[in-house]
Steps between C-alpha positions, in 0.01 A plus 500: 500500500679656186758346350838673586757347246517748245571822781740230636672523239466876448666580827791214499588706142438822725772317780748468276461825402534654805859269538607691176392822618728409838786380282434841302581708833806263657648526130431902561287577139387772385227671707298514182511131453439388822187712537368382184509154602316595831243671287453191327497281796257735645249494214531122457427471911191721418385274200508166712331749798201568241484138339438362871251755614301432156542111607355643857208707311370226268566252788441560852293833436257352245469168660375699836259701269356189329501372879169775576644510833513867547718428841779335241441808266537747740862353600593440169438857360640672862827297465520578088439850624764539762726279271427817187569771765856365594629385140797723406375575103 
């Protein structure tokens, strides 16, 4: 199993964000602003999105490949696959 701390970390940072982005909107900001922080909130979600599928490649893909059990393979690369079709890029 990977170790999660560091994305932990990420996405409480990425939490608090959010709270400012909320605070940004009740205090009635700029537009500009606001959506600037969402952009950032957005691409910082997306970062800690591709960290933990990278964690899931190297990890749970590889270790089925190493496995030779084309059964595990198979249902490793079909879930990566329908995973890749859904992401939002």
């Amino acid at each position: 199993m990977t170790d999660h701390k560091a994305q932990i970390k990420r996405i409480n940072r990425i939490e608090g964000q959010v709270r400012g982005i909320s605070g940004m909107v009740e205090d009635g900001r700029y537009c500009v602003d606001i959506l600037q922080q969402i952009k950032a909130a957005r691409a910082a979600l997306k970062q800690v999105g591709l960290d933990i599928l990278d964690g899931h490649v190297r990890g749970c893909v590889a270790g089925a490949i190493n496995s030779k059990n084309p059964d595990e393979v198979n249902e490793k690369v079909d879930e990566l696959t329908t995973l890749l079709k859904r992401w939002e890029g």
